[in-house]
N, C-alpha and C positions, 0 to 999 in steps of 0.2 A: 665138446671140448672140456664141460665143466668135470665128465666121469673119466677124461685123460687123465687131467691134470690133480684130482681130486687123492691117486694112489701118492703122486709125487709131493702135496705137502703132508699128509697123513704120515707115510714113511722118515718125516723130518722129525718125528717126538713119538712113535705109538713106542717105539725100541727101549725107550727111556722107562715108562712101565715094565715092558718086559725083563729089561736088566738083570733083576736081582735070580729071577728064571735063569735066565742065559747064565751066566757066570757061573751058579750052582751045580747048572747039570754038564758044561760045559769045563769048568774049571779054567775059565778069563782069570785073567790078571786085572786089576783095575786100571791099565793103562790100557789095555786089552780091550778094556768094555767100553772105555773111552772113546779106543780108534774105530768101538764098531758103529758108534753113534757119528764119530769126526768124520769119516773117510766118505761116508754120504754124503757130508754138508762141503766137503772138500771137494768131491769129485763135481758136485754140482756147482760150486765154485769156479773152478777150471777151468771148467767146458761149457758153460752155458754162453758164451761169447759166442764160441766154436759152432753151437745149436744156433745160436740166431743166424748167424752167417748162414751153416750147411741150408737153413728154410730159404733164406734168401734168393740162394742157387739154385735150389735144387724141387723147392717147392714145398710151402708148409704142409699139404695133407698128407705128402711121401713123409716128411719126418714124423710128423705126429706117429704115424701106421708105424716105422719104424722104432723111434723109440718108444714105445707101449709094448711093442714086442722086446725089445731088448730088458726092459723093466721088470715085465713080467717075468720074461725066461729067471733074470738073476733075482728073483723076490722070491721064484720056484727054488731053485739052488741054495740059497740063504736059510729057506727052512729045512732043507735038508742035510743039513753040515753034518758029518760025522763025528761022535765023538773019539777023543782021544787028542793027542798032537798035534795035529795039523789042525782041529777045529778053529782057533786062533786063526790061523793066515786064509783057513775057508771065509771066513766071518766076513774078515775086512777087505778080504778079495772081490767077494763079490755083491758086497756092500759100495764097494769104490764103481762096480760095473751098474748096478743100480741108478747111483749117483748120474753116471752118463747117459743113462738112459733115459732119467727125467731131463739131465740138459739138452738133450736133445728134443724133448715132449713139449716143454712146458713154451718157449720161445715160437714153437713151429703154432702151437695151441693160439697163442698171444695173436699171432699174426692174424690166424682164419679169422678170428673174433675182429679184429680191428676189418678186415677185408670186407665181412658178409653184412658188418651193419652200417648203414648212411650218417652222415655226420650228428643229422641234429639228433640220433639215437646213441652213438656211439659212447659219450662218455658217462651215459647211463649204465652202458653195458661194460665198460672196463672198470667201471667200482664196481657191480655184481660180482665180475669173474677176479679182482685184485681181493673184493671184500671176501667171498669164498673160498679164497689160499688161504687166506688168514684165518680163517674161521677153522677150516679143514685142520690144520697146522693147531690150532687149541685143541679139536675135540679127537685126536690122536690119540694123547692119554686115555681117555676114553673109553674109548675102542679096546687100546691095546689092554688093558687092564680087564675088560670083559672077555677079550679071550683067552687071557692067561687064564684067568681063574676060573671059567667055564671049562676048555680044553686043555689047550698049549701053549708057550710060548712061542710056538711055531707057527700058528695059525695066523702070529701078527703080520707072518712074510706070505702066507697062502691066502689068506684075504683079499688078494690084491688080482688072486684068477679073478672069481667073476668079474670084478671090477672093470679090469681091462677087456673080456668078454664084449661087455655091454657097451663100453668105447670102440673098437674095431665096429661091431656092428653101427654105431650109432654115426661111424664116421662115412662106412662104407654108404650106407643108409641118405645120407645126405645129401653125397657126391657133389663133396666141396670142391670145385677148379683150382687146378694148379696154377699160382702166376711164378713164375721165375722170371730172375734177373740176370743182367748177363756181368760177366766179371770172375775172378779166378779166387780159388782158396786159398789163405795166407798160413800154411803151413808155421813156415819160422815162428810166427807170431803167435797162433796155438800152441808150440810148445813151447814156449820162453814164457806165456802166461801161467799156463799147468803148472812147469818147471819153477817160476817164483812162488805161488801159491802153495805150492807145498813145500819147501824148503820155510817160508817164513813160518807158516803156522808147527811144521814139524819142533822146529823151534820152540813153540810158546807151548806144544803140547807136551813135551821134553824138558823144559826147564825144571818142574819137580824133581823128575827122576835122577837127571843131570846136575842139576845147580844152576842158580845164575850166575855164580862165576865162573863154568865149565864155559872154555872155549869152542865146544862146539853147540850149545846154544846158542851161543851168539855166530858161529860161522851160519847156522840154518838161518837164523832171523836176517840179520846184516847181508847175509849172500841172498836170502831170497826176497828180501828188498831190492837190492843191488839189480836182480835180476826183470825183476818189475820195472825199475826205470830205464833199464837197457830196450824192454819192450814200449816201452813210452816213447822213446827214441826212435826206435826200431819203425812202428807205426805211422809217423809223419812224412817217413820217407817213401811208405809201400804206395804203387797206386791203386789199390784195391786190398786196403789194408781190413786186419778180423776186426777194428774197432773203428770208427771215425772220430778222431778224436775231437775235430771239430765241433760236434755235439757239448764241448764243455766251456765255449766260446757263448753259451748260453749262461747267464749268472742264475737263472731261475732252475733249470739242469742240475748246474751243478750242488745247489742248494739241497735241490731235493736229493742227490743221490748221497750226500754228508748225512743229511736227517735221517735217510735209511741205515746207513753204515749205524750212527750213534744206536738205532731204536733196537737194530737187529742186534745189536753187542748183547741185549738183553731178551728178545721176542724166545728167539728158539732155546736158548741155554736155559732160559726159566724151565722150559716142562721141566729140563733134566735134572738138574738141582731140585728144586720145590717135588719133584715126585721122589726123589729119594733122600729129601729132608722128611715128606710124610711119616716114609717105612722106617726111618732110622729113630729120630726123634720122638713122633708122633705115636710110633709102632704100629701105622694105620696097614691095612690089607691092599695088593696094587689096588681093587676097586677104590677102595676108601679113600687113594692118593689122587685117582684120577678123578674122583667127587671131589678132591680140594683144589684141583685145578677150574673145576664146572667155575669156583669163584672168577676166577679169572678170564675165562673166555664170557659169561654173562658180561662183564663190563665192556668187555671186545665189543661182542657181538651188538649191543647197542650205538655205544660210539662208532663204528665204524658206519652204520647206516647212516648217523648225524654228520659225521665228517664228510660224506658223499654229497650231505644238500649244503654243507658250508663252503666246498669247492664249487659246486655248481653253481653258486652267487656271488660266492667272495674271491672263489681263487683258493692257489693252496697256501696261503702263507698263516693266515688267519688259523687254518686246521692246523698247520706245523708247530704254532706256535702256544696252541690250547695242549694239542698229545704231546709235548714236551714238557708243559710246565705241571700237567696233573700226573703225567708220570710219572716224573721225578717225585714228587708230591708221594706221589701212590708206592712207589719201591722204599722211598725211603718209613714210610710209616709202617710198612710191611714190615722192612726190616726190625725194627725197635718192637715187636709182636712175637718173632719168630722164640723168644727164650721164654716166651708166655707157655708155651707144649697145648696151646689148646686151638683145634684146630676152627672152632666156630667163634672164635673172638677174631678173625684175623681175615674174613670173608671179608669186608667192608674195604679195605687196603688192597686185599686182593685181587677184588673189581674196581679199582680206582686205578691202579696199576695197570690191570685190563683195557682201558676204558681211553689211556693214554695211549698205548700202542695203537685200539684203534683207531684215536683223528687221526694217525700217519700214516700208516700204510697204505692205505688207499688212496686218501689222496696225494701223496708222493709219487706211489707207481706211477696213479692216472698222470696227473700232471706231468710229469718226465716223457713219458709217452707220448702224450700231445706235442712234443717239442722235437718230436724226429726229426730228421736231417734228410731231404731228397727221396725219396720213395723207400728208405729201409724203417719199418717198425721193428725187425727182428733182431739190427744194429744195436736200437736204443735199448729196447728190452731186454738184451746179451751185457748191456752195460750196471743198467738198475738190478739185474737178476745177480750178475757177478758180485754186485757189491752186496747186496743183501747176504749172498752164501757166505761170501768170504768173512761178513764180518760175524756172521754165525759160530763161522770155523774158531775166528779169534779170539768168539766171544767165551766158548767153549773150553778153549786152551787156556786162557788166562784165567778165568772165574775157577776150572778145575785145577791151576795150579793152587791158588791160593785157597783154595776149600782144603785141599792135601796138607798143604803147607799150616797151615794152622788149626787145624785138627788136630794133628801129629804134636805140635806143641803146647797145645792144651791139653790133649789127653797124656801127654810126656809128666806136664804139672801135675797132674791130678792122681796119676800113680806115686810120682814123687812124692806126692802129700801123704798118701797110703803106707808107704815105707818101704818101697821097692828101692832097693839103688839105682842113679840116674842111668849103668848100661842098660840095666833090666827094661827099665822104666822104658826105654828110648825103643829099643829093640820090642817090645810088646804092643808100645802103641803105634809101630810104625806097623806089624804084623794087623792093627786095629783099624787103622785109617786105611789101607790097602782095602781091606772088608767093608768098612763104610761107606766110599765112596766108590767101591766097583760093584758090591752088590746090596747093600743096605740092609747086610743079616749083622746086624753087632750083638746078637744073642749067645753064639756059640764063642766065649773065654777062649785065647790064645795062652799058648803055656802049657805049664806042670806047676805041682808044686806051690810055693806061695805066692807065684805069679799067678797058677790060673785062682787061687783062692781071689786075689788081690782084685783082679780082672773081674771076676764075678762078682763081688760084693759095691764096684765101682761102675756097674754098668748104668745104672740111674743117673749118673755125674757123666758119664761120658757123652751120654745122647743131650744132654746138655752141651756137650762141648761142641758136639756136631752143631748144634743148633745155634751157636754163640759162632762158630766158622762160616757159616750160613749166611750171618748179618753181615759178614765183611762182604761176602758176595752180592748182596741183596741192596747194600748199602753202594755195591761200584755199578750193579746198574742204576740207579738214583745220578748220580754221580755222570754216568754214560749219557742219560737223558736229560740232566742239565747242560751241559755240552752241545747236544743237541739243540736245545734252546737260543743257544748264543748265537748257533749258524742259523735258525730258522729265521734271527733279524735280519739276517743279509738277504734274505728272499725279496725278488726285487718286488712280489706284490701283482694281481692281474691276474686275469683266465688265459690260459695260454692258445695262442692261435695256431688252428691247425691247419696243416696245408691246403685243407679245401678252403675253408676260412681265407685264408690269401689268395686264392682262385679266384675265388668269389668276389673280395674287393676289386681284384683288377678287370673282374667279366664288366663289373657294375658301373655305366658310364659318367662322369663328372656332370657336374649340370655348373652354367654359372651365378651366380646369384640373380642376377638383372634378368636370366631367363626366365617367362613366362614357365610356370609349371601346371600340368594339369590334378 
């Protein structure tokens, strides 16, 4: 299960290295390079409810098999995009098909894991396998950066044969038992979930290009909210609905599932930003970006082992409330670094920030999970997965709205200073921030004439700009993660009991005090 699920967080940031690859040879738009990153963390957004459910019915080692095949197939496709016109709608086509194929993977994966091991083992093994997405999910960059610059950009979507190879067999190999449940698929509800999720984020990924006062940013956002709580609604009523919402009748639940939303505003959007703050700013190589991410996942990769023994004793409230407060801690001291341009002064912040994501993630997932509802683990885990993507997608949309958004106005300034007239000026750094933020080449001068002169002589000032756009990002996750903070007081506290746990008290007979015991 761990080399199923190992393609689906890898594929959430390796693309972010590749970027400046893609767009080059591809000729993306930056809103283009955007959705080819979004439409992943979208797709798996959507659907991952839909994935828990279809394991439910239909049985987790049928979906695993399935979506690995489906993943695979669109991760093949993906590296082979044609160039020209259509490359664009290939990209996020069948990047959105991807998307569906790890929600269908990753929930059915969740399940076998919670089925094959007994209780007093169990919540050993869902931090290993929670702490492993997260880890997978850092060393992305990595990867993807090692095969740009050894081979292809393509290789970041081919990498993922063998992988899945060695999953099919590892599962076949096993011959994990199918348990199914009985109960019907809630259609409606799958697409009124799809259908809000992507209208709301379409929204916040559009508002640059749109405006925030374009009325149809706000019909995407407002309608596919709208449509979110129609499915809220919608769900109470079904009796075999894709979500039980019941599940949030738990205060300790729903705690954990807010602390994920706030941490994820920040987990996945980091690679993509910080690796092409690296190439812009920094003017580092993808290796040399995804070495300055290595900061970050070292502090992961320790705190999350620590947060594993501090649920296991204390509960999750204790870990929520440390990877919140050093987070924030850690984003914001990053931030106030990032106009420094030096990329080994900035390590220290880097894994401090790291360090915070890891007390949550793990023990969030786990805990959440421990708190099923009735024999569905693929319910709960379709709820904590959904919010985790979705708040990736938002985290993504809004952090790149306003990296565009004031890019473009600083680097507007900064021509202005040069003695360009403000249309010039406007019109050249919007031509600038386009390139910055889609593919992180700001080497090659936009223009003629005493524009491209102006452009070239100011390019040392601009990667400053970029870097100064950066902090507002870097500063809203700080921001994201004190937030988090404030919900992680309302956790009511306790290891959560899990339903064998409650078996087990009721098997266990009363004694009365006055009885003789042996």
């Amino acid at each position: 299960m761990m080399f199923a699920v190992a393609m689906t967080f890898i594929d959430q940031t390796i693309v972010s290295i590749a970027a400046p690859d893609i767009v080059r040879e591809l000729g993306l738009s930056a809103s283009g390079m955007q959705w080819v990153v979004n439409a992943y963390l979208l797709a798996l957004a959507a659907f991952f409810a839909l994935g828990g459910r279809l394991a439910d019915l239909y049985g987790p080692r049928r979906l695993v098999v399935i979506g690995t095949l489906v993943f695979v197939i669109s991760s093949v496709l993906c590296g082979c995009v044609p160039k020209g016109d259509a490359a664009q709608a290939w990209l996020i086509a069948f990047r959105t098909v991807q998307g569906l194929g790890a929600a269908l993977l990753f929930p059915a994966a969740l399940a076998v894991v919670v089925a094959v091991f007994p209780r007093e083992r169990r919540g050993r093994a869902l931090a290993l396998f929670f702490g492993l997405s997260g880890a997978l999910t850092a060393l992305g960059p990595l990867l993807g950066g090692w095969l740009t610059a050894g081979w292809t950009w393509r290789a970041v979507f081919w990498v993922n044969v063998p992988v899945a190879i060695v999953a099919l067999a590892l599962t076949a190999w096993a011959r994990i038992a199918d348990r199914k449940r009985a109960g019907t698929l809630d259609v409606p509800g799958a697409v009124l979930i799809a259908l809000g999720m992507g209208l709301s984020v379409l929204g916040f990924q559009q508002a640059w290009a749109w405006g925030w006062d374009s009325a149809a940013t706000w019909i995407c956002i407002v309608g596919g909210l709208a449509i979110l709580y129609v499915f809220v609604r919608y769900e109470r009523g079904v009796r075999h609905p894709l979500i039980d919402l019941r599940v949030f009748q738990d205060r300790a639940f729903t705690v954990d599932a807010v602390v994920l939303f706030f941490a994820m505003l920040a987990f996945v959007p980091l690679f993509f930003f910080a690796s092409v703050y690296a190439q812009v700013s920094l003017s580092a190589s993808p290796n040399q970006a995804a070495l300055f991410l290595l900061y970050f996942f070292a502090g992961f990769a320790i705190a999350s082992q620590w947060g594993g023994r501090i649920l296991d004793k204390q509960g999750a409230r204790p870990a929520l409330k440390l990877g919140t407060v050093v987070g924030a801690v850690g984003f914001a001291l990053w931030a106030g670094k990032l106009t420094d341009l030096s990329m080994h002064d900035q390590w220290p912040y880097a894994a401090l920030a790291g360090a915070g994501i890891g007390f949550i993630l793990a023990p969030a997932s786990t805990d959440a999970v421990n708190r099923a509802i009735g024999p569905s683990y693929g319910e709960v885990t379709g709820v904590t997965q959904t919010v985790r993507n979705y708040a990736a997608s938002v985290g993504l949309a809004v952090f790149g709205t306003i990296l565009t958004h004031v890019t473009n106005n600083n680097v507007t300034n900064t021509l202005e200073s040069r003695g360009l007239p403000s249309n010039v000026a406007d019109n050249v750094a919007h031509s600038i921030t386009e390139s910055v933020t889609g593919n992180g080449d700001s080497s090659t001068p936009t223009g003629s004439g005493a524009a491209a002169t102006a452009t070239r002589n100011a390019m040392n000032a601009i990667r400053m700009d970029f870097a100064e756009a950066n902090q507002w990002v870097f500063y809203g996750m700080a921001i994201a993660l004190g937030v988090g903070f404030l919900c992680a007081l309302r956790h009511p506290g306790g290891r959560a009991v899990t339903r064998e746990d409650a078996a087990e008290v009721e098997r266990t007979p009363s004694h009365s005090p006055a009885a003789p015991q042996s």
